[in-house]
N, C-alpha and C positions, 0 to 999 in steps of 0.2 A: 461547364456543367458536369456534375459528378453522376456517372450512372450508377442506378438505384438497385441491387441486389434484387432478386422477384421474388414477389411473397406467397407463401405458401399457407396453407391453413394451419398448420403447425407452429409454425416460425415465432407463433406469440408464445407458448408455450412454455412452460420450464424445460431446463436443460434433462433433467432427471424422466420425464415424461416423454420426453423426446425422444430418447434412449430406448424407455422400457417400449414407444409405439414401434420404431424400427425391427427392435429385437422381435415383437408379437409378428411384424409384417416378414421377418425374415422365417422366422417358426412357422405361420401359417402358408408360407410358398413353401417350406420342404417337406413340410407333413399333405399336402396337398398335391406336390409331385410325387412321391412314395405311395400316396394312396390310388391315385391316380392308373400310376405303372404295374402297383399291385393289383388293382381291378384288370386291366389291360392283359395282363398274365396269366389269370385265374381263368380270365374270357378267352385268351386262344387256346385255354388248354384244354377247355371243356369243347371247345370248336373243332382241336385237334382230336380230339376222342371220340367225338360224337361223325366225323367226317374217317376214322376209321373204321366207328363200326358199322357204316354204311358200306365202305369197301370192304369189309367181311360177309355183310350180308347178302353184297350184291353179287360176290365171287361164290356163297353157295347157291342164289339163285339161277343165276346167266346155264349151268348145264342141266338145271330141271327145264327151262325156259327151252332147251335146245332140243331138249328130247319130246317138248309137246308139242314142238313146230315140226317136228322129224313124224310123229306119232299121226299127229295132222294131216300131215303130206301125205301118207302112207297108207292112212284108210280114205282118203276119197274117193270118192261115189265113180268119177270118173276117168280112175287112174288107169284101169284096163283097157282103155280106148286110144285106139290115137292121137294123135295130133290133133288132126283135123278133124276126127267127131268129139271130141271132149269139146274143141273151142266151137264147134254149129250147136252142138248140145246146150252150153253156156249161154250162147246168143238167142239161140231159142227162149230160152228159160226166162231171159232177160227182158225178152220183148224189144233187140236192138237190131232185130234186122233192117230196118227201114234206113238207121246209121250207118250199117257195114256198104264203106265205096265199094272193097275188094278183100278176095282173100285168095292168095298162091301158094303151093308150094315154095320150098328152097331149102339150100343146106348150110347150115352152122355150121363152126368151126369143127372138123376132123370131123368130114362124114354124117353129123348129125342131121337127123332129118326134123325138119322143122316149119312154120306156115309161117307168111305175112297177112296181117292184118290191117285195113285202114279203116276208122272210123269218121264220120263227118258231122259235128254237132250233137254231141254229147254234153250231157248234162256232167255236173261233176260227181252227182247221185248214182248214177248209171257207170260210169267210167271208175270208180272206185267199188261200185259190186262188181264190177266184169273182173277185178282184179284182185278181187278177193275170191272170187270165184276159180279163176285160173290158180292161186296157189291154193285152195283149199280142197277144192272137190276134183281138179284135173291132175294136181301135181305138177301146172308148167313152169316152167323160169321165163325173165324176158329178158332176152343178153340184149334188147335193142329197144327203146322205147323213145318214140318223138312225140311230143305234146304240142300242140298249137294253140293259140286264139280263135276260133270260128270267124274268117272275115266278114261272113253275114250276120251274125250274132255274137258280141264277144262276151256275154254268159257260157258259150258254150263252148267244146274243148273239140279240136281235130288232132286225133291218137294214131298212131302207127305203131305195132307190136312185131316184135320178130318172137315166135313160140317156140320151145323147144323144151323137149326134157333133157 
């Protein structure tokens, strides 16, 4: 039994036609690849322009940005206080005393004088003013911060702060 060649939809065609379909299929894959790769080109290079001029814009923003966070720091309300009365002042103000476990002295690295903090079931409302509040109106850093779960609430947050300018 002779096997039969597969037919294709073409194959009844003239030879002539056959020709001119191939050539049209071969013409429309390289004008379709070229336009293709030319799209492709045109689009990273407006990607790449547009992604520089955000690095342009972002390199003159970052030292305005640095000077209003310095500016910030600088006139709060309660930069002239202590340690430890800027952070009671804060808590005060906060309405978080009923959270503070404890608050101690201690000393940061090279002499720095600085408090411990422990909060117990903090909201995340409360626990993110208390720390906006610490760098805006006290000026403190926190070289130490422990975040926990509340184990009798785990909506709530149990915080440990090490304070210090």
């Amino acid at each position: 039994m002779k096997k039969q060649p597969p037919v294709y939809f073409w194959s009844f065609w003239p030879r002539e036609s056959q020709k001119r379909f191939f050539r049209m299929i071969l013409l429309g894959t390289i004008v379709s690849v070229l336009s293709i790769s030319i799209g492709l080109k045109l689009f990273s290079g407006s990607l790449e322009q547009r992604i520089a001029e955000s690095k342009e814009q972002y390199g003159r923003v970052v030292p305005i940005v640095q000077d209003i966070k310095a500016l910030r720091a600088q006139q709060g309300a309660l930069t002239h206080l202590s340690v430890e009365d800027a952070t009671w002042a804060i808590i005060d103000d906060l309405v978080i005393e009923k959270n503070l476990t404890s608050i101690r002295s201690t000393v940061v690295d090279d002499d720095i004088k600085g408090i411990q903090v422990t909060f117990s079931g903090l909201s995340l409302n409360k626990l993110t003013s208390f720390m906006v509040a610490l760098r805006d109106r006290a000026s403190l850093q926190t070289p130490s911060c422990i975040l926990t779960r509340n184990p009798d609430d785990p909506r709530l947050a149990d915080a440990h702060f090490v304070l210090a300018r």
